[in-house]
Backbone as numpy.savetxt, mean C-alpha at the origin, in Angstrom:
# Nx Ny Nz CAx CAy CAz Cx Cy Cz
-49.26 4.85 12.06 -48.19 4.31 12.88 -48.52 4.57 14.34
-48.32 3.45 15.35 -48.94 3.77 16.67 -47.48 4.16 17.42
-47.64 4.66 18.21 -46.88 5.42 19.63 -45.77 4.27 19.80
-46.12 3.35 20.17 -45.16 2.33 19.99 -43.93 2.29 18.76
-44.38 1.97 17.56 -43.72 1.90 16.76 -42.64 3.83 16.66
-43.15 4.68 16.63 -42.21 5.82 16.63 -41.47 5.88 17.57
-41.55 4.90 18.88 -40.45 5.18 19.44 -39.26 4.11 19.35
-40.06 2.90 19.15 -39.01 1.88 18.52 -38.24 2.75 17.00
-38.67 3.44 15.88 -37.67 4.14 15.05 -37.00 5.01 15.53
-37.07 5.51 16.64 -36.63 6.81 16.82 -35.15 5.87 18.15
-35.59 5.21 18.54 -34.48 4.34 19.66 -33.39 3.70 18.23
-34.14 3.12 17.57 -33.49 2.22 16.48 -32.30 3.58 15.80
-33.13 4.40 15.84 -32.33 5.80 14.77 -31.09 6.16 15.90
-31.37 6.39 17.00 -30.75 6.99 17.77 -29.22 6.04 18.30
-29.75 4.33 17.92 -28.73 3.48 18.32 -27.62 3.52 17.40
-27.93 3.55 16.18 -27.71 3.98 14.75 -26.53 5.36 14.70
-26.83 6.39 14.92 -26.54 7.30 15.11 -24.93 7.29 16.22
-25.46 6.58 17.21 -24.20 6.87 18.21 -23.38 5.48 17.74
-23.72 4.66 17.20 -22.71 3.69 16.87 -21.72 4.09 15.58
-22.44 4.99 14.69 -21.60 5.63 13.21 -20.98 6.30 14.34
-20.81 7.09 15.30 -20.25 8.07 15.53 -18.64 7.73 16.55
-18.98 6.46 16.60 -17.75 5.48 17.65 -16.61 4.72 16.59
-16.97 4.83 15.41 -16.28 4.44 14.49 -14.97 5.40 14.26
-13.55 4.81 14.48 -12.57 5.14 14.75 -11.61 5.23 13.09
-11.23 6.94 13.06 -10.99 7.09 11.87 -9.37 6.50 12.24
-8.86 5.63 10.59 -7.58 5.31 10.97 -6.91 6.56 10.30
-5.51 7.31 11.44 -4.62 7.67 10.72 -3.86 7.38 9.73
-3.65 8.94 8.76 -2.94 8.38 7.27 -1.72 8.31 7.59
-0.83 7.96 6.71 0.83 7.79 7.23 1.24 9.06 6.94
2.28 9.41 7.86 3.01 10.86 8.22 4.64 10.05 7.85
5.29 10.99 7.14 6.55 10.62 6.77 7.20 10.90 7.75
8.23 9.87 7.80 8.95 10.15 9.41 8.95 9.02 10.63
7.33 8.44 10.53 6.65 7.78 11.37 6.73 6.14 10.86
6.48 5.54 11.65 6.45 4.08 11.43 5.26 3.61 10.55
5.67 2.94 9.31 4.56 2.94 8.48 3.44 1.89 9.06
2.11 2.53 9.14 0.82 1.84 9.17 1.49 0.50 8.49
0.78 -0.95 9.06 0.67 -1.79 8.45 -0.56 -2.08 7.46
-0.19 -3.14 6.52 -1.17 -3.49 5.56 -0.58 -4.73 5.09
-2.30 -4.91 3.95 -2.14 -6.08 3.96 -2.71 -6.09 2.23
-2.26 -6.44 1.20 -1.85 -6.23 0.17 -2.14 -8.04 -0.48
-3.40 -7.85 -1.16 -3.73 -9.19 -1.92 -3.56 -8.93 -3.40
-2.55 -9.97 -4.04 -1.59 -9.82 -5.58 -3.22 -10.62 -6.08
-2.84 -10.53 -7.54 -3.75 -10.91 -8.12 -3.16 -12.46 -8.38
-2.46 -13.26 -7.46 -2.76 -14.69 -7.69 -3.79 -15.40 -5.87
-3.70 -14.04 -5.87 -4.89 -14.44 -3.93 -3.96 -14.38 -3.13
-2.36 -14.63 -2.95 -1.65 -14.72 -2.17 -1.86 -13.43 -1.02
-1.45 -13.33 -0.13 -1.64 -12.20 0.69 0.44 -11.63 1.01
0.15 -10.17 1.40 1.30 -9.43 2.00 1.25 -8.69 2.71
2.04 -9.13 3.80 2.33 -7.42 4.73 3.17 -6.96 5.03
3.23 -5.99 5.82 4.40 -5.14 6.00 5.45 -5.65 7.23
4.40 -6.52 7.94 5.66 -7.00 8.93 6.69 -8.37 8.06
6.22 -8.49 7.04 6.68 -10.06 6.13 7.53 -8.78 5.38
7.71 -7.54 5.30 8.22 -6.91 4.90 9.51 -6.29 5.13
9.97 -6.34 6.45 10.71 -6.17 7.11 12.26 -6.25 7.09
12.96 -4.66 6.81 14.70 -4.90 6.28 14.94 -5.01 4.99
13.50 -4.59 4.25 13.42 -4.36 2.84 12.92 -3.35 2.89
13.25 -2.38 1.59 12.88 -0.75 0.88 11.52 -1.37 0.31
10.66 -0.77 0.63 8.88 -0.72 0.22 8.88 0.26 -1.08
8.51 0.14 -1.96 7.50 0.81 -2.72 5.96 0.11 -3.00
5.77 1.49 -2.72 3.44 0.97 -2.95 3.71 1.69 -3.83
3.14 1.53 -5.22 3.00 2.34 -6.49 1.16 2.07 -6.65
0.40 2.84 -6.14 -0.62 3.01 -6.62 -1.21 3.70 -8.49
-2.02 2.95 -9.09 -2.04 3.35 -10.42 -3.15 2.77 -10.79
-3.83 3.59 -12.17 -4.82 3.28 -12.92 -4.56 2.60 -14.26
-5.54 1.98 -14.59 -5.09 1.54 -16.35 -5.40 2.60 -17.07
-6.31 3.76 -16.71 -6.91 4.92 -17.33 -5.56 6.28 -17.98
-5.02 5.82 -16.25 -3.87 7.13 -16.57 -2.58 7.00 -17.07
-1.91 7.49 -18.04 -1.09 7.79 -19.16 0.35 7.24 -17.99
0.32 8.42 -17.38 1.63 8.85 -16.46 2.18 7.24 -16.02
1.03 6.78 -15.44 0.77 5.50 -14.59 1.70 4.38 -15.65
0.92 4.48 -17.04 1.69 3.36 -17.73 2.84 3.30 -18.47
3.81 4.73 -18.01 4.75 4.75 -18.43 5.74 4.32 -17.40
4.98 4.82 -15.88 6.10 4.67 -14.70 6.23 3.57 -14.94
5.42 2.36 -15.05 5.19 1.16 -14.63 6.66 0.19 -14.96
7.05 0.47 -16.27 7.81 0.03 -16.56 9.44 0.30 -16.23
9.22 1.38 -15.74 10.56 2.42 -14.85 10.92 1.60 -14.17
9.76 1.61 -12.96 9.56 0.71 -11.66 10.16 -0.53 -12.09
9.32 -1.17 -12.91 10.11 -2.87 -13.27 11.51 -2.99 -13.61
11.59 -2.56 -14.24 13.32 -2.46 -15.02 14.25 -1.51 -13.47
13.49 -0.53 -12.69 14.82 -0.39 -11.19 14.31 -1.77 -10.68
13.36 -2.00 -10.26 13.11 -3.33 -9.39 14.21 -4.52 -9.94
14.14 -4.71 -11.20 15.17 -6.23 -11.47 16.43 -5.89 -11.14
16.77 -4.50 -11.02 18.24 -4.55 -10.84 18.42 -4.10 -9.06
17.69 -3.62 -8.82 17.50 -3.36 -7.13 17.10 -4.83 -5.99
16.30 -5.67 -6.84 16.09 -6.61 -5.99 16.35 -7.27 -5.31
17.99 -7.36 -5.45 18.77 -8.08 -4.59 19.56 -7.35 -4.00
19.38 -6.33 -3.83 19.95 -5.03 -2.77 18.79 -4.93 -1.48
17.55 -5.71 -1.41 16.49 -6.16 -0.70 15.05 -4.74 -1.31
15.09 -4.57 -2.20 14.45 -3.23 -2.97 12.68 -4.41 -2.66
11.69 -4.27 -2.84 10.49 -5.00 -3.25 9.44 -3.65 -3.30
8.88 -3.80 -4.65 7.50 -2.98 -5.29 6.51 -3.54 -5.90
5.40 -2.83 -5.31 3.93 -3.72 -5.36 3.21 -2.69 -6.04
2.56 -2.96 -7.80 2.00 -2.16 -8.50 0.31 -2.66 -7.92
-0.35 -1.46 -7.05 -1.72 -1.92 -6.51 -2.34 -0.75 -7.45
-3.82 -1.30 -8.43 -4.59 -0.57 -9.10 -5.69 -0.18 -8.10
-5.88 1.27 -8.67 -7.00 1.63 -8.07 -8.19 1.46 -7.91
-8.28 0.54 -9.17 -9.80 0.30 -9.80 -10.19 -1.40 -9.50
-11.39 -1.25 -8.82 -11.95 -2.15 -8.89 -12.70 -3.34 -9.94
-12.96 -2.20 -10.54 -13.63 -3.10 -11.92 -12.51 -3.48 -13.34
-10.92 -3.04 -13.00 -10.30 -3.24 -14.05 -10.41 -4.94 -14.33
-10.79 -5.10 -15.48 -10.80 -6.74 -15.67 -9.50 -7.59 -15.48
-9.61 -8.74 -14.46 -8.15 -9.42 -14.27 -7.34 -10.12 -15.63
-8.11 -10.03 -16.95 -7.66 -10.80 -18.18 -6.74 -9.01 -18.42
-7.24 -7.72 -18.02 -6.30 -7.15 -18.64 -5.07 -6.52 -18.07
-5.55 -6.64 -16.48 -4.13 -6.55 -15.81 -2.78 -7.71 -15.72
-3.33 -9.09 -16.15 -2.60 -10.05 -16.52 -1.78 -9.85 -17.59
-2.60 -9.36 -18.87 -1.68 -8.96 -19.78 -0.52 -8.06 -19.87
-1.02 -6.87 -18.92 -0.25 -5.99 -19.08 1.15 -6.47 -18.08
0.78 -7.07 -16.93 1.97 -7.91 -16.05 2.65 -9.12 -16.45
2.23 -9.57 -17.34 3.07 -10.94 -17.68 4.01 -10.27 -18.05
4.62 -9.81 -18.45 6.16 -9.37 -18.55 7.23 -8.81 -17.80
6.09 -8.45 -16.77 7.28 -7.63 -15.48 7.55 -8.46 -14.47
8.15 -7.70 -13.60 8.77 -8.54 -12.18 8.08 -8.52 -11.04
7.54 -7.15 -11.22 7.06 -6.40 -9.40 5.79 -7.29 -9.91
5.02 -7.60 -8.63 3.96 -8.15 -8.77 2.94 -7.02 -8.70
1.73 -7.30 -8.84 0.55 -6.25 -9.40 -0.16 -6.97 -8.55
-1.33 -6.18 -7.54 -2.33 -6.32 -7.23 -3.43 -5.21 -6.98
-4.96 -5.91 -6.68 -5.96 -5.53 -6.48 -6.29 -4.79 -5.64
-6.05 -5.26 -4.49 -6.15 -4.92 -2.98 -5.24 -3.82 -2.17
-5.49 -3.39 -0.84 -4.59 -3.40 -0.03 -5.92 -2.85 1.28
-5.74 -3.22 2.65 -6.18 -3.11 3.19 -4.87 -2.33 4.46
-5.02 -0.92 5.09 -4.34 -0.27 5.51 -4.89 1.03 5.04
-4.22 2.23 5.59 -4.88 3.65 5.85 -3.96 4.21 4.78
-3.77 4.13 3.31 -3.08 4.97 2.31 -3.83 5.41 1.38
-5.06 5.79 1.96 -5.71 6.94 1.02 -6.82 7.64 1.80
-7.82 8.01 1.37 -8.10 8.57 -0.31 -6.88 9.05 -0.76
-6.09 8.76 -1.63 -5.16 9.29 -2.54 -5.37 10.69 -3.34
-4.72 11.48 -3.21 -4.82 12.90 -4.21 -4.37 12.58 -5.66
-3.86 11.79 -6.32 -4.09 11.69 -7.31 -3.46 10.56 -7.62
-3.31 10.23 -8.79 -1.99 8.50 -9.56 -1.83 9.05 -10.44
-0.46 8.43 -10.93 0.08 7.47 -9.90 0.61 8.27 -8.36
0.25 7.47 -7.84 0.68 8.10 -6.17 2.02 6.78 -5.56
3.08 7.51 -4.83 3.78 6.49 -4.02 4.12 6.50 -3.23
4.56 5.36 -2.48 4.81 5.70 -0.78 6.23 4.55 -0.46
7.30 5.09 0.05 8.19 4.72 0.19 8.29 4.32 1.06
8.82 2.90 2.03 8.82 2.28 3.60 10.62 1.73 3.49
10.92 2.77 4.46 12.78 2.06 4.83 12.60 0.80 5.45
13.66 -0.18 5.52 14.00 -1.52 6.01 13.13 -1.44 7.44
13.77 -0.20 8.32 13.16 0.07 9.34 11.59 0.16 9.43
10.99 0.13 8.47 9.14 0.06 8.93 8.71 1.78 8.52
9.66 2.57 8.43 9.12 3.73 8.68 8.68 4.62 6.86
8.17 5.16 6.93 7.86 5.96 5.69 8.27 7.01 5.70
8.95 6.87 4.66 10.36 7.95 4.14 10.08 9.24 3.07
8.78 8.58 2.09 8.32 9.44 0.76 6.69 8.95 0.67
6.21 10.03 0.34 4.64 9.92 0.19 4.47 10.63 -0.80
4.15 10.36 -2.32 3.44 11.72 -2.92 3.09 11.30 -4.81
2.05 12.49 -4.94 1.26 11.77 -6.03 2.33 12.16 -7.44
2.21 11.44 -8.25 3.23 12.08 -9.59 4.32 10.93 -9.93
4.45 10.32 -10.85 4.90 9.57 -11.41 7.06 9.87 -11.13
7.11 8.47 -10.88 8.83 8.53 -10.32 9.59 8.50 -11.93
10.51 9.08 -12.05 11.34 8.72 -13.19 12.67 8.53 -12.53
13.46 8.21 -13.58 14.81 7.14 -13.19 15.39 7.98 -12.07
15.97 9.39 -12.34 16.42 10.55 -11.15 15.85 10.84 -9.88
14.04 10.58 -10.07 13.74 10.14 -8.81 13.88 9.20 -8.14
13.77 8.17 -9.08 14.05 6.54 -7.96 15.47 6.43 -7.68
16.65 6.79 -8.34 17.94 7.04 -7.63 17.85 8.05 -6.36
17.66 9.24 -6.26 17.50 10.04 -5.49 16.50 9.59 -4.15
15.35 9.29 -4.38 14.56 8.57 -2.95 15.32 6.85 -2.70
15.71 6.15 -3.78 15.93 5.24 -3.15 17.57 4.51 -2.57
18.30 4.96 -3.76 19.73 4.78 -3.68 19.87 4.60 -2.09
20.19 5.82 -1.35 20.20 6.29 -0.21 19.38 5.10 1.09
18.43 4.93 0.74 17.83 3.86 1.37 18.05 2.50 1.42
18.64 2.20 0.26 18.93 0.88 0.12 20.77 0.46 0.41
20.86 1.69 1.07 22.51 1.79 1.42 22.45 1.32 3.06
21.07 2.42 3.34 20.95 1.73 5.16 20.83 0.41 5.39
21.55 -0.20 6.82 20.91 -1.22 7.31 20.26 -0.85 8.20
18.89 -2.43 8.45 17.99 -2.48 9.01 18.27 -2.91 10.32
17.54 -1.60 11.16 17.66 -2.18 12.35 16.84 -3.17 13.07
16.95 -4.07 13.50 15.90 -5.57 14.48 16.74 -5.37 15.26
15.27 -4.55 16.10 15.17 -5.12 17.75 14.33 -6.26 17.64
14.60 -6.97 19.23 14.10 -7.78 19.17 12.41 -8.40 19.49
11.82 -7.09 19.63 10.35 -6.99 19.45 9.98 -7.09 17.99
10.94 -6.28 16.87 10.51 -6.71 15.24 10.79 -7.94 15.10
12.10 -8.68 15.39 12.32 -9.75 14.97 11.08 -10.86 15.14
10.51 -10.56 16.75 9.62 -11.43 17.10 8.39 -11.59 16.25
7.94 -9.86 16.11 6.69 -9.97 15.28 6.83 -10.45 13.79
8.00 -10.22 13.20 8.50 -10.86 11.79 8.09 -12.84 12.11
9.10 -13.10 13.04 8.73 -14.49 13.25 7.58 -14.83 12.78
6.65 -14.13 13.82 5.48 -14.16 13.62 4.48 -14.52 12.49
4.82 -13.59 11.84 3.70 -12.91 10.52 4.68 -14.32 9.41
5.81 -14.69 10.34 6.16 -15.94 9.06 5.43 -16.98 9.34
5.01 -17.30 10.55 3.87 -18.46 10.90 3.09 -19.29 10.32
């Protein structure tokens, strides 16, 4: 290798180097705080976010097909969701797994309400374990974060209470809602 070339690897390495290092970690969500937005693709391609979200109670129910806990909540979740939904309640069952086959997450969702997806693009993990969930008031903000499967006493207890508040729009949300309806 001539003189030339080691310093072209060593410039190349070095450009390398300071560009990984400019890469901006996103903060995770802090309860309390205005929830990070995201963007949440269902398994029919449709897309969602959180500003299309807006003056509705969030649940993200993160889950595996692997784990037990996961496929018992699932159905918790569905059966509060049909009766919460028109109190403005909306829950999005997002799997963790990439390789779960879409013929068997279909199956297991054709019967429920909450929609199920693949995706989500936003700062809610690495996750400590699933099922994991994260609760967003009308207001945008995140209210509950945490790994362990909800049962009926929990979802009364985190959500009741929430779905009693109204949502406040100022008129900077309203605008960006407009918006994201575009």
């Amino acid at each position: 290798m001539t003189m030339k070339h080691v310093r072209t690897a060593i410039a190349a390495t070095l450009i390398l180097a300071m560009s990984v290092g400019t890469v901006e970690a996103k903060p995770a969500p802090v309860i309390g705080q205005m929830a990070p937005d995201f963007e949440i693709t269902l398994m029919d391609g449709s897309k969602v976010t959180l500003a299309q979200l807006r003056g509705q109670v969030v649940v993200l129910n993160f889950w595996a097909t692997w784990c037990v806990p996961c496929r018992k909540e699932l159905p918790t979740l569905d059966h509060y969701y049909k009766i919460q939904h028109q109190h403005g309640l909306s829950v999005f069952a997002i799997t963790t797994e990439d390789s779960a086959p879409l013929y068997l997450l279909k199956d297991l969702f054709k019967a429920m309400a909450i929609p199920a997806a693949r995706k989500i693009k936003g700062p809610y993990g690495p996750l400590t374990g699933v099922p994991t969930n994260f609760v967003i008031d009308r207001n945008g903000r995140l209210r509950y974060a945490k790994a362990g499967a909800f049962d009926l006493d929990d979802l009364n207890a985190v959500l009741v209470p929430l779905l009693q508040e109204k949502a406040v729009v100022t008129e900077a949300r309203a605008e960006t809602a407009a918006k994201a309806r575009l």
